[in-house]
ROSE-4610 file (N, C-alpha, C; in Angstrom, 1 decimal, always signed):
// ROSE-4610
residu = [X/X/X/X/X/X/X/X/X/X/X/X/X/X/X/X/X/X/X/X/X/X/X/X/X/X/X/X/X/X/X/X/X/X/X/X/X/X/X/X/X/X/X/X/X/X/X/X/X/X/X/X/X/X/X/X/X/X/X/X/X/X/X/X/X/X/X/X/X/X/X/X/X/X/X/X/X/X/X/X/X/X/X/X/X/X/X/X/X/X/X/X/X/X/X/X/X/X/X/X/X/X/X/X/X/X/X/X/X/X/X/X/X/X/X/X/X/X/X/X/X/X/X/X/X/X/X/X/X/X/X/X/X/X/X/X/X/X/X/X/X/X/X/X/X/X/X/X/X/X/X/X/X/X/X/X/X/X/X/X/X/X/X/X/X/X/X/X/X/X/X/X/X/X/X/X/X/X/X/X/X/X/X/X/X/X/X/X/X/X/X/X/X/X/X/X/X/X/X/X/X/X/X/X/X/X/X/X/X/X/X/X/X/X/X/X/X/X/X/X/X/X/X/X/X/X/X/X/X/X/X/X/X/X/X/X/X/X/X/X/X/X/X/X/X/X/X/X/X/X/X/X/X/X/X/X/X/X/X/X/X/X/X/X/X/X/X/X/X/X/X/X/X/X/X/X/X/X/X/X/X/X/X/X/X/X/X/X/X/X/X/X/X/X/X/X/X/X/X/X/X/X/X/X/X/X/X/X/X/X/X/X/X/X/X/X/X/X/X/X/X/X/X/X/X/X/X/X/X/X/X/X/X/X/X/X/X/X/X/X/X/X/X/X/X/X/X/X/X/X/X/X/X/X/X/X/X/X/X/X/X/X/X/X/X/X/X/X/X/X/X/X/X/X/X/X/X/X/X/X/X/X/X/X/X/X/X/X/X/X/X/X/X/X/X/X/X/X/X/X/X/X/X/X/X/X/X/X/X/X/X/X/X/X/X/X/X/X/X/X/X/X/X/X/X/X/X/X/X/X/X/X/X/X/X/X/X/X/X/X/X/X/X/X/X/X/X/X/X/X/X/X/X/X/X/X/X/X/X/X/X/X/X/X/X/X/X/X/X/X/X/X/X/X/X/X/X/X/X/X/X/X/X/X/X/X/X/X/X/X/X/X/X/X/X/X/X/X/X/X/X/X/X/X/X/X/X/X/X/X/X/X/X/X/X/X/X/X/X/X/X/X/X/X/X/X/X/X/X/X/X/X/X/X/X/X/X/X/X/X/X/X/X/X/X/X/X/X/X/X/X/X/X/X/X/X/X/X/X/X/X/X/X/X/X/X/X/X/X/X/X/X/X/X/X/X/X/X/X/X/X/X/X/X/X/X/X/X/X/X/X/X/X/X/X/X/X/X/X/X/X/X/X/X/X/X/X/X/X/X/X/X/X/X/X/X/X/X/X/X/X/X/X/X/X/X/X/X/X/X/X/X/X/X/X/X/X/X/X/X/X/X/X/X/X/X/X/X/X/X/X/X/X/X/X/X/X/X/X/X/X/X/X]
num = [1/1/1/2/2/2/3/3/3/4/4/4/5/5/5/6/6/6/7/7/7/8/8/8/9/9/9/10/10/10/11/11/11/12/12/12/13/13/13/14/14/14/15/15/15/16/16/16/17/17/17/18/18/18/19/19/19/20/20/20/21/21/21/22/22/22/23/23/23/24/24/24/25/25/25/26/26/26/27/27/27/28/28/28/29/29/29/30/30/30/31/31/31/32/32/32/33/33/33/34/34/34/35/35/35/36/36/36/37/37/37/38/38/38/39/39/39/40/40/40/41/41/41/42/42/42/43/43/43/44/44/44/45/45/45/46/46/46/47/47/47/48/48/48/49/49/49/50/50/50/51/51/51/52/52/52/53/53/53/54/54/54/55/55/55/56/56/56/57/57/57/58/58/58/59/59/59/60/60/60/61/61/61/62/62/62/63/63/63/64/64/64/65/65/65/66/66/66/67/67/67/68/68/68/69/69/69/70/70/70/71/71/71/72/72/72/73/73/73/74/74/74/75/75/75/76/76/76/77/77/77/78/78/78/79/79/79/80/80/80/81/81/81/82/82/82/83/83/83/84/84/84/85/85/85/86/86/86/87/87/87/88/88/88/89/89/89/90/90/90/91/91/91/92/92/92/93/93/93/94/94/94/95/95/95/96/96/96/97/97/97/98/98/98/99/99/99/100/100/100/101/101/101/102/102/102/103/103/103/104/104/104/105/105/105/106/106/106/107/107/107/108/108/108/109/109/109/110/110/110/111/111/111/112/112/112/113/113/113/114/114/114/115/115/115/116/116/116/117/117/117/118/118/118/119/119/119/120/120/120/121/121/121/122/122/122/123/123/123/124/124/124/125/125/125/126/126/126/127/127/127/128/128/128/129/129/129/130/130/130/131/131/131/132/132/132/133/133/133/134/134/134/135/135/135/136/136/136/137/137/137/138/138/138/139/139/139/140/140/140/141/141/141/142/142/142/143/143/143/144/144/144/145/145/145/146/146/146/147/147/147/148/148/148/149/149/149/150/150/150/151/151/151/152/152/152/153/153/153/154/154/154/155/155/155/156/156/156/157/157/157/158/158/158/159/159/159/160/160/160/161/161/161/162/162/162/163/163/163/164/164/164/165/165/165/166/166/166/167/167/167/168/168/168/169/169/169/170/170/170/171/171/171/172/172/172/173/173/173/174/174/174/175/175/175/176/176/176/177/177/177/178/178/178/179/179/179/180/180/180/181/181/181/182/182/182/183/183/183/184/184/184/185/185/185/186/186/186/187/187/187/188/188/188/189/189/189/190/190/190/191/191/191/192/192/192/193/193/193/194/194/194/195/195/195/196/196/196/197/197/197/198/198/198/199/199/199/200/200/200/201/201/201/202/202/202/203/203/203/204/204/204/205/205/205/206/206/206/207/207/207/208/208/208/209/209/209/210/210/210/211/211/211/212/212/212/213/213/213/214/214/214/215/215/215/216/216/216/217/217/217/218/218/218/219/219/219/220/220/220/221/221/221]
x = [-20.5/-19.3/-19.1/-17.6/-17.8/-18.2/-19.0/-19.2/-17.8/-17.7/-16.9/-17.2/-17.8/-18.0/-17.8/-17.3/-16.9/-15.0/-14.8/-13.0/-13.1/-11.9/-11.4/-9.9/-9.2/-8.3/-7.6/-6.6/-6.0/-4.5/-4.0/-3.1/-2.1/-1.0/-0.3/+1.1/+0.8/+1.4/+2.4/+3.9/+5.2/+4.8/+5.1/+4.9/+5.6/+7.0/+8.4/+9.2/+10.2/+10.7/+11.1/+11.5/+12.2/+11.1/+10.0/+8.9/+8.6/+9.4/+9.0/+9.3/+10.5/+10.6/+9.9/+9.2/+8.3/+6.6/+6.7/+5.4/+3.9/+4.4/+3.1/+2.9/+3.8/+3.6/+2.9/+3.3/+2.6/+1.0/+1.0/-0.4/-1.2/-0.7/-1.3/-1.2/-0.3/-0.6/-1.8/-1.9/-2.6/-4.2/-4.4/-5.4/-6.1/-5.1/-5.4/-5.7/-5.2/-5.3/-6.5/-7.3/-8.4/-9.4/-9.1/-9.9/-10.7/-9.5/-9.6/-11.0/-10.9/-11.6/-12.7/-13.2/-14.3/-15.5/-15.8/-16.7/-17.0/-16.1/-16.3/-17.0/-18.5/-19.1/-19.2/-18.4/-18.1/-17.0/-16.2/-14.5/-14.8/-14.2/-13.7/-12.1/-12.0/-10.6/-10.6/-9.2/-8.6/-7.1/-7.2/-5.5/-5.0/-3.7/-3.0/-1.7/-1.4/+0.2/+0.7/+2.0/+2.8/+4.2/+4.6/+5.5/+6.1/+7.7/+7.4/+6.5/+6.3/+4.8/+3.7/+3.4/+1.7/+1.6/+1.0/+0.4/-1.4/-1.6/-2.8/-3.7/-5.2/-6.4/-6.6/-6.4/-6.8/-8.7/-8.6/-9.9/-10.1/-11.0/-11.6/-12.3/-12.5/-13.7/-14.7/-13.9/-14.9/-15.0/-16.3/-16.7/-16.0/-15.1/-14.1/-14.3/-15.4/-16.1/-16.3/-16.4/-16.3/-15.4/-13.7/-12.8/-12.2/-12.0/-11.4/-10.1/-9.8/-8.4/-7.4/-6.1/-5.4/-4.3/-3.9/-2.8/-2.0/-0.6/+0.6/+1.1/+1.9/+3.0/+3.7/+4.7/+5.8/+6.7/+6.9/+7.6/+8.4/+9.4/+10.0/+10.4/+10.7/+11.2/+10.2/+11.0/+10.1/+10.0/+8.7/+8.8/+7.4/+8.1/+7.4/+6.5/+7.6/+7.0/+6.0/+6.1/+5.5/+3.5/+3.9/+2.8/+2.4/+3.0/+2.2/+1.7/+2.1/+1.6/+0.4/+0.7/-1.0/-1.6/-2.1/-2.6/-3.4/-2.3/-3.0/-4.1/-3.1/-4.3/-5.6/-5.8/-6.9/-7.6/-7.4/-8.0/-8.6/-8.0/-8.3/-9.6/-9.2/-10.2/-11.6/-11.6/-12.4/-13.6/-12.5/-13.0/-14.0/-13.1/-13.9/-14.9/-15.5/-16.4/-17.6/-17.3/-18.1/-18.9/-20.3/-21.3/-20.7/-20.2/-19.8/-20.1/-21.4/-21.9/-21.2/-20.8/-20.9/-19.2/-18.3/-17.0/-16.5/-15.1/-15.1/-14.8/-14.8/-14.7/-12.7/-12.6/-10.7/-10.5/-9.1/-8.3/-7.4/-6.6/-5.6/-4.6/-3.6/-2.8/-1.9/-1.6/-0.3/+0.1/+1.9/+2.6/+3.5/+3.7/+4.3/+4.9/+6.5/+7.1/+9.1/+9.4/+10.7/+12.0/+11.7/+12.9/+13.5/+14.1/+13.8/+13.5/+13.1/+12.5/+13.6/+13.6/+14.3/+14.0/+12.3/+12.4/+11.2/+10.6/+9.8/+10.4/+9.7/+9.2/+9.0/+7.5/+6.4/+6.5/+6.5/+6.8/+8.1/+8.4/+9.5/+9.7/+10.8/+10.8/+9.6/+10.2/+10.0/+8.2/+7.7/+6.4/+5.4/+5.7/+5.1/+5.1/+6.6/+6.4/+5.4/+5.2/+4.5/+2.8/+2.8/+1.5/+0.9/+1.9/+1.4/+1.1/+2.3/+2.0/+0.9/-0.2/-0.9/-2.4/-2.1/-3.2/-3.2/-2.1/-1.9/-2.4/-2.0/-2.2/-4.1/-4.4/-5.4/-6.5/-6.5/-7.2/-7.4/-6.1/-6.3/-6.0/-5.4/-5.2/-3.8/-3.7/-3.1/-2.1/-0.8/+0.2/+1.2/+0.8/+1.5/+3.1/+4.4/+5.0/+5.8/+5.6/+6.1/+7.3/+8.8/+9.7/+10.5/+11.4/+12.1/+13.3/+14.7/+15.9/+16.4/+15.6/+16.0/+15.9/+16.2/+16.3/+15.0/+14.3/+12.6/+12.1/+12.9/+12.6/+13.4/+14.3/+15.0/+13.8/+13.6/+12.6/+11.6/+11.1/+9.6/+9.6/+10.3/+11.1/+10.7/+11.7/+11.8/+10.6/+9.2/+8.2/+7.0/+7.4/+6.6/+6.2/+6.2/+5.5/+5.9/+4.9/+5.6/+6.5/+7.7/+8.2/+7.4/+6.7/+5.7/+4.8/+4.4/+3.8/+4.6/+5.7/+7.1/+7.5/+7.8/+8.3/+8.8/+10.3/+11.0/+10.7/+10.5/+10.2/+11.3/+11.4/+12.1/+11.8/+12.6/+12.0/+13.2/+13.5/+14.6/+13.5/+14.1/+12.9/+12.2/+13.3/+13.2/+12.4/+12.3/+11.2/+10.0/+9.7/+7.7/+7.4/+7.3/+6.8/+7.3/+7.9/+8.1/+7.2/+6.7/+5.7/+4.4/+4.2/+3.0/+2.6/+3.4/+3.6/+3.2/+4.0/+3.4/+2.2/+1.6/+0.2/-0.8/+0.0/-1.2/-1.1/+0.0/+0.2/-0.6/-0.5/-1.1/-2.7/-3.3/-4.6/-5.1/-3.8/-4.8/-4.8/-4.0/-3.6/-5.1/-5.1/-6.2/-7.6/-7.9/-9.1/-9.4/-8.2/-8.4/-8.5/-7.8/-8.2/-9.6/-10.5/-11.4/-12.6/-12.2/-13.0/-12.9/-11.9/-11.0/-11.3/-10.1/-10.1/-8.5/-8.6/-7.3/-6.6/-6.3/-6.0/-4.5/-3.7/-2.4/-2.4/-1.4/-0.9/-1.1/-2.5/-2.6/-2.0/-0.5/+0.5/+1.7/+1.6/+2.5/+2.9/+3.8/+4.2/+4.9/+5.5/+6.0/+7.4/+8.8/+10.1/+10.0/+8.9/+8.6/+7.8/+7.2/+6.3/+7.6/+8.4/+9.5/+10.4/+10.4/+11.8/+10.5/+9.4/+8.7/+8.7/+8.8/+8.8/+9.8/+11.2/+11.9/+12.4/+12.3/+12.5/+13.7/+13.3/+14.5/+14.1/+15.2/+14.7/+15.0/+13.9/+14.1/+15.3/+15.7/+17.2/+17.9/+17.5/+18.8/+18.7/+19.8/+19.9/+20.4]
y = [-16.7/-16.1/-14.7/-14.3/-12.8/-12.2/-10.7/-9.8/-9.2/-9.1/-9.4/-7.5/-7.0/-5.1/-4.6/-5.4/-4.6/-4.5/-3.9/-3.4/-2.8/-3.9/-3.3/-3.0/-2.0/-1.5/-1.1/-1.5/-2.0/-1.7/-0.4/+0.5/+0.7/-0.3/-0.4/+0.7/+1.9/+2.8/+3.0/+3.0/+3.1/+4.5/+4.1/+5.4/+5.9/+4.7/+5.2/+6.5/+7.1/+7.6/+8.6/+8.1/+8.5/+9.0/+8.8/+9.6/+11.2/+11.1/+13.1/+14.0/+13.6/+14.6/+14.7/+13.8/+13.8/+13.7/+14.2/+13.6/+14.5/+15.4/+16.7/+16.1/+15.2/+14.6/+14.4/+12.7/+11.8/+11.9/+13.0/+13.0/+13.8/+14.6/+15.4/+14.7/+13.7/+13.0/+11.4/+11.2/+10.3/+10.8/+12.0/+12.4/+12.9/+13.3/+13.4/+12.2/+11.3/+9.7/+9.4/+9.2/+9.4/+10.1/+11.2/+12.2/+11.7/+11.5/+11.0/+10.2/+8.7/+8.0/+8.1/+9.0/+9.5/+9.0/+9.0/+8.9/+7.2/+6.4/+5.1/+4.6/+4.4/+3.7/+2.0/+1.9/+0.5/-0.2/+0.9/+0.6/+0.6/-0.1/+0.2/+0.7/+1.3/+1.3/+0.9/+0.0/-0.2/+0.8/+1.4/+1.9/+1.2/+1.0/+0.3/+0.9/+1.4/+2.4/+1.8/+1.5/+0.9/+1.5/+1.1/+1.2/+0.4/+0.6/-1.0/-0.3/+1.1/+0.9/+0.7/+0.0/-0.1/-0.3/-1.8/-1.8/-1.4/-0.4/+0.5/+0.3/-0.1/-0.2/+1.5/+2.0/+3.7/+3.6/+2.8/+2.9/+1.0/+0.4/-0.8/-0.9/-1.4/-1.4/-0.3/+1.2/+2.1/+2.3/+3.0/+3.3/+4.5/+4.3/+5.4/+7.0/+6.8/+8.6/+8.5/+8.4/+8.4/+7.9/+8.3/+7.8/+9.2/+9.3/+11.0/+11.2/+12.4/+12.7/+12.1/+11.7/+11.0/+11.5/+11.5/+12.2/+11.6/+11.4/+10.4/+11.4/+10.6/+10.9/+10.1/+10.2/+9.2/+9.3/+7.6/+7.3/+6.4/+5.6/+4.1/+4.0/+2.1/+1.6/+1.0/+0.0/-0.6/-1.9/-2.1/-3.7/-4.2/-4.5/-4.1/-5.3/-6.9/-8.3/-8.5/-7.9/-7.8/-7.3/-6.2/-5.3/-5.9/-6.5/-7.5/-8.7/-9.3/-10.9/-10.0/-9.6/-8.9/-8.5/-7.8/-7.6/-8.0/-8.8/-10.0/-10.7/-11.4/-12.1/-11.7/-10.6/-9.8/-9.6/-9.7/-9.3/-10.6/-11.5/-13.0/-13.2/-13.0/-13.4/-12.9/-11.8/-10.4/-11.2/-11.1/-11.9/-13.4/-14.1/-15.8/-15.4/-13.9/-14.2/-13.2/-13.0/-11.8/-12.6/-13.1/-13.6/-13.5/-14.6/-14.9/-13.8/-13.7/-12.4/-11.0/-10.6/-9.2/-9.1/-10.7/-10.0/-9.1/-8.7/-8.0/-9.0/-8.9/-9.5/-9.7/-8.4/-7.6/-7.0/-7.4/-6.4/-6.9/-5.3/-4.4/-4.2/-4.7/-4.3/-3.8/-2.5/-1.4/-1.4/-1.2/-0.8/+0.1/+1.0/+2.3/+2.0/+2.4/+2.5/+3.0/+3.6/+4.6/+3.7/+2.5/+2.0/+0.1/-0.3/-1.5/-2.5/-3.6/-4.1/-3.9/-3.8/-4.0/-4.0/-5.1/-5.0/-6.3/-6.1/-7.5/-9.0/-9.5/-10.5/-11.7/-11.2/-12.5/-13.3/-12.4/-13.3/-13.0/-13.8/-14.1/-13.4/-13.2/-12.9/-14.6/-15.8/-16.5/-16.9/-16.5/-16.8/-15.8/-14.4/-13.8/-13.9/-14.2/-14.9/-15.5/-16.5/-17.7/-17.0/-16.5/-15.7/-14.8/-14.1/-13.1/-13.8/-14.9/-15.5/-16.4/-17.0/-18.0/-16.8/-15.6/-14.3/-13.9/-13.8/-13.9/-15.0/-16.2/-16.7/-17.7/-17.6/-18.5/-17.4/-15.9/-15.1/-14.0/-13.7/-13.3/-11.4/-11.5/-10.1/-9.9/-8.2/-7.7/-6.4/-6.9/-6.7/-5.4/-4.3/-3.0/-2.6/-2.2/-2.1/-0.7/+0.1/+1.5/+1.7/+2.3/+2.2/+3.4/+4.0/+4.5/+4.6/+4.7/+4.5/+2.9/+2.4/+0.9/+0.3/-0.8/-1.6/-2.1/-0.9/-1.5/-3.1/-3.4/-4.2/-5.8/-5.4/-6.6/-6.9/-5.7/-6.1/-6.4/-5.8/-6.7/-7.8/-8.0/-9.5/-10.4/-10.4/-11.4/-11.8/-10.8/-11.0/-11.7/-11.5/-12.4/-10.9/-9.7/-8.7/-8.6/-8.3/-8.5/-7.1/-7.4/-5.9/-4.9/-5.3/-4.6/-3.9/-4.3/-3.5/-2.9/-2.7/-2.4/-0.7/+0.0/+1.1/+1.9/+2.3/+3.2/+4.7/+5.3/+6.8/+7.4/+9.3/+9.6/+10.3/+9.9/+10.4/+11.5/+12.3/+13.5/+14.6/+15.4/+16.4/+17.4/+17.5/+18.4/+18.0/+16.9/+16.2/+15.9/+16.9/+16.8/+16.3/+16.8/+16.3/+15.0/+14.2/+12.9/+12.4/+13.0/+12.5/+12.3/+13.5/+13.9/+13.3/+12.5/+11.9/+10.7/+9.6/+8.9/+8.6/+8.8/+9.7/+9.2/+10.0/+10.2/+8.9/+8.7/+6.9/+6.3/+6.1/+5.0/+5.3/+6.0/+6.8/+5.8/+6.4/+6.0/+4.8/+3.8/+2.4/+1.8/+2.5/+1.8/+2.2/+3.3/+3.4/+2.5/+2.3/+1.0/-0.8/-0.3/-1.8/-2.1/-0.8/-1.0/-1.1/-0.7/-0.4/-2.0/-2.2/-3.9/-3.5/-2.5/-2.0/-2.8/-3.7/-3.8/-5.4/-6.2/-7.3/-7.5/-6.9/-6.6/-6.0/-6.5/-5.7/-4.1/-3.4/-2.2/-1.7/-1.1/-0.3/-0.7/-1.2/-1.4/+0.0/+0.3/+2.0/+1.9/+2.8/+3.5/+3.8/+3.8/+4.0/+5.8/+6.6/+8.1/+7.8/+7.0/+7.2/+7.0/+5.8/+5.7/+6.9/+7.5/+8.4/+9.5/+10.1/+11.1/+10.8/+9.7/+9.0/+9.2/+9.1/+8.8/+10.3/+11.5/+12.5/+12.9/+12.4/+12.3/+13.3/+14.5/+15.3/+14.1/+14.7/+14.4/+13.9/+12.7/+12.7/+12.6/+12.7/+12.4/+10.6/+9.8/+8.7/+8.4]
z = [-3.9/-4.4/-3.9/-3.4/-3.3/-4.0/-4.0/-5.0/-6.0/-6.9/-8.1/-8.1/-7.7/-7.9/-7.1/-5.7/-4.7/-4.4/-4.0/-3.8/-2.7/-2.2/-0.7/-1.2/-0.4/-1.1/+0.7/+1.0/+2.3/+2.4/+3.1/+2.9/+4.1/+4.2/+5.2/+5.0/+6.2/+6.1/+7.0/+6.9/+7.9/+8.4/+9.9/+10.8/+12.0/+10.7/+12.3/+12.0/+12.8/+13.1/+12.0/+11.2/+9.7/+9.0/+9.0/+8.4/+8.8/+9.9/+10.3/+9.1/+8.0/+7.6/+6.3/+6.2/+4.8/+5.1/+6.9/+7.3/+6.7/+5.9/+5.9/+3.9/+3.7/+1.9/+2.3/+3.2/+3.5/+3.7/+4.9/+5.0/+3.7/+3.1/+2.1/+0.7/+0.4/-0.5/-0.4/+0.8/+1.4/+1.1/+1.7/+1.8/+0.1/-0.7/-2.3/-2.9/-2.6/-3.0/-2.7/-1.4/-1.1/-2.1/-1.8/-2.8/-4.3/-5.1/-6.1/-5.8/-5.2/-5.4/-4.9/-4.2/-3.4/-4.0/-5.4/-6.6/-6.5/-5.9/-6.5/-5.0/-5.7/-4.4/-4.4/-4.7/-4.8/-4.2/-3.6/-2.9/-0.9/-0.5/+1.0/+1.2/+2.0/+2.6/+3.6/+3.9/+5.8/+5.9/+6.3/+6.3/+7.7/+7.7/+9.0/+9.2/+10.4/+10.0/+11.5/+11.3/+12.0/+12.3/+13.8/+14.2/+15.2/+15.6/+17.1/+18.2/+18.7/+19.5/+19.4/+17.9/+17.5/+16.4/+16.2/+14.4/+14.7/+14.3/+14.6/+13.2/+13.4/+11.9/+12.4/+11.4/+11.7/+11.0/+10.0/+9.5/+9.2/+8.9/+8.2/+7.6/+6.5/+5.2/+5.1/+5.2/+5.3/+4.3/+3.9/+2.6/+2.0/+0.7/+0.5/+0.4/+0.1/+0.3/+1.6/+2.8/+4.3/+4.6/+4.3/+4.8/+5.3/+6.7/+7.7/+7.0/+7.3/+6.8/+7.4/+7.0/+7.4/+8.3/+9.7/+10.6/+10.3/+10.9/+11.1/+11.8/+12.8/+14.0/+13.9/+13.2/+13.1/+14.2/+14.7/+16.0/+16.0/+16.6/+16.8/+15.7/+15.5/+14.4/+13.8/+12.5/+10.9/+11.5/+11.6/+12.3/+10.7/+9.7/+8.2/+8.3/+8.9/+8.7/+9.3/+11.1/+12.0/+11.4/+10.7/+10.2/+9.2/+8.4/+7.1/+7.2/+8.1/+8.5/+9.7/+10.4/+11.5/+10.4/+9.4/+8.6/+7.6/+7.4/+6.1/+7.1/+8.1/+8.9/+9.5/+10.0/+10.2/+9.0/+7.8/+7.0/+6.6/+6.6/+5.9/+7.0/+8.5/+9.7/+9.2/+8.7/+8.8/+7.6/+6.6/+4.9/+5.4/+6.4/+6.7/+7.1/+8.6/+9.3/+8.5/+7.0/+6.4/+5.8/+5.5/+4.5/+3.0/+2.5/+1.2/+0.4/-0.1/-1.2/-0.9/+0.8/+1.2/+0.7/+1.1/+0.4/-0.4/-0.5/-2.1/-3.2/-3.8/-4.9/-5.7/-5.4/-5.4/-3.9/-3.8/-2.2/-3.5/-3.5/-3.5/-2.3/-2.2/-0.4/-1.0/-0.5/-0.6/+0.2/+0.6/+1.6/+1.2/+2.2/+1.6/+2.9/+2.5/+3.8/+3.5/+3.9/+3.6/+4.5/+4.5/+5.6/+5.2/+5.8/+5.8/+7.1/+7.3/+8.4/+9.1/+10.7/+11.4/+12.9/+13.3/+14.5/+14.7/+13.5/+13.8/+14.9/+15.3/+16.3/+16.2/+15.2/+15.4/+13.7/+13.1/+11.1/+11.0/+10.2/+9.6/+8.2/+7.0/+6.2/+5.3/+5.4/+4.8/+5.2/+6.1/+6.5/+5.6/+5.5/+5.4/+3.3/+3.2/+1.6/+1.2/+2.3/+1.7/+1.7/+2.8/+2.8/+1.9/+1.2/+0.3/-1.1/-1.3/-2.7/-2.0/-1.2/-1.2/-1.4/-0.8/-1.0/-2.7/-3.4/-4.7/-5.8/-5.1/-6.1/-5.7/-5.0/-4.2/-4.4/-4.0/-4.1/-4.9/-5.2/-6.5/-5.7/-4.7/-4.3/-4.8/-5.4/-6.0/-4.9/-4.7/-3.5/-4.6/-3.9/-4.4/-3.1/-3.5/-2.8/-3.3/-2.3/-2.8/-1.1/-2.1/-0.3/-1.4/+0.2/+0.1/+1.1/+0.6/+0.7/+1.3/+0.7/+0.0/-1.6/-1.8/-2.8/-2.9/-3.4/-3.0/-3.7/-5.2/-6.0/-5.2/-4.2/-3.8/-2.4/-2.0/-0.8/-0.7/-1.8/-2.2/-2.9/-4.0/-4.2/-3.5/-2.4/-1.4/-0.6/-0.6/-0.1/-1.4/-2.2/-3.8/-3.8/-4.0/-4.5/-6.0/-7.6/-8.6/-9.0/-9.6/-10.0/-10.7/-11.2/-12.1/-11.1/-9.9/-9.0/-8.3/-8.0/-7.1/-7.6/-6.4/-7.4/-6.0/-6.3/-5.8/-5.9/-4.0/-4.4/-3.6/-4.4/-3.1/-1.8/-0.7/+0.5/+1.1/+0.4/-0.1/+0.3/+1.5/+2.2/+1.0/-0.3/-1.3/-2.7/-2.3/-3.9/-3.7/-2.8/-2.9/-4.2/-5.0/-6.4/-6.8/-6.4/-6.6/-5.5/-4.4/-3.4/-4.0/-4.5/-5.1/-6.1/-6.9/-8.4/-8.3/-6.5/-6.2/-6.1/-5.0/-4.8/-6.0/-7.1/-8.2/-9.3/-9.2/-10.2/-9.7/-8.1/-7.1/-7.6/-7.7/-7.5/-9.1/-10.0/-11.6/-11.5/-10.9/-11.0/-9.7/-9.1/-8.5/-9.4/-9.4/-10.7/-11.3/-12.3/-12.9/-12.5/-11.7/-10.2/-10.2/-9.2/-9.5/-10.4/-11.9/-12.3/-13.5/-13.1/-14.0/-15.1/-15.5/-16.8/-17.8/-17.0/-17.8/-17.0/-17.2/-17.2/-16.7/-16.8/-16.3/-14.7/-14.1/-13.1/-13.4/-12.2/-12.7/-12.2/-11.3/-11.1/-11.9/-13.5/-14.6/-14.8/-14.0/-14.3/-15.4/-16.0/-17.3/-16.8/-17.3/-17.0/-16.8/-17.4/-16.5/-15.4/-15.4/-14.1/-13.3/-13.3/-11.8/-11.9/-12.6/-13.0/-11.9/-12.2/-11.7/-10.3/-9.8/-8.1/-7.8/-8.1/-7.7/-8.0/-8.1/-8.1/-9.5/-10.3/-11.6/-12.6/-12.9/-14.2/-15.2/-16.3/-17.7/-18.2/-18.5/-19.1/-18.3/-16.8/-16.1/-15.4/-15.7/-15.7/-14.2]
């Protein structure tokens, strides 16, 4: 059986064009995210950042306290389907050719991305559905989707991601702190991922946690 104490945690990151102006969060809230989990010797990370010149593994099942700091050069367009079907599949390849025991036990897949698809090729919307719910429900991997200046809940939707893991941020040059807020949800929610503290979808944000993402004062509706 895979090991049940190990967490791979697999972080597909948009790295087109539209990212320049939020590209110094990105990297700086990426790299705090990291941080945090530094402590858990029990986690891998793969990060994967994409654009139409390159769905690029910047890291693979490195051990999370040896994970480099994170660059981005945001370039091109959102080729999202393209980068989630290569992904998944590499990962599943990676999982088949690994000695049972050395598996993890949990993968976590996040996609963070500020756009909507618009250049993919090779998957389909309906291909990559069926892929994420057969990783969901066969495996037991837990599909996080964080976007900005779309209908994040319609787009992930349509890919089986659950709304409970789903969460709209803003990518408004002026709400760092809704960047940063991100960042830090994602961080406690994986903690508890790893640490299977809790039985529920662990990115069950709180109607303040989306209001703090989404760059919303207090009270404002």
């Amino acid at each position: 059986m895979p090991d049940k104490n190990l967490t791979e945690i697999i972080v597909l990151l948009d790295r087109s064009g539209s990212m320049a102006r939020i590209k110094d969060d990105m990297e700086g809230g990426f790299n705090t995210y990291v941080d945090d989990l530094r402590d858990m010797d029990n986690c891998f990370l793969t990060l994967v950042q994409f654009d139409t010149e390159g769905i690029d593994t910047v890291v693979e099942a490195c051990p999370i306290r040896k994970v480099p700091k994170m660059q981005l050069e945001p370039r091109g367009a959102t080729p999202l389907l393209d980068a989630l079907g290569q992904t998944i599949d590499r990962a599943g390849e990676r999982f088949r050719n690994t000695p049972e025991e050395r598996r993890p036990g949990q993968v976590m897949f996040v996609v963070i991305t500020d756009g909507q698809e618009n250049s993919s090729h090779d998957y389909t919307k309906e291909r990559v559905r069926e892929m994420v719910e057969h990783q969901s429900q066969v495996y037991k991997w837990e599909f996080v989707y964080l976007g900005a200046n779309v209908d994040a809940f319609a787009e992930a939707g349509a890919l089986a991601f659950a709304a409970m893991s789903t969460a709209n941020y803003s990518a408004l040059p002026e709400h760092q702190k809704a960047r940063a807020a991100m960042f830090q949800k994602l961080s406690q929610g994986s903690r508890r991922y790893i640490t299977r503290q809790t039985l529920k979808p662990t990115q069950d944000w709180s109607q303040k946690d989306r209001d703090e993402m989404e760059g919303k004062e207090p009270n404002e509706k």
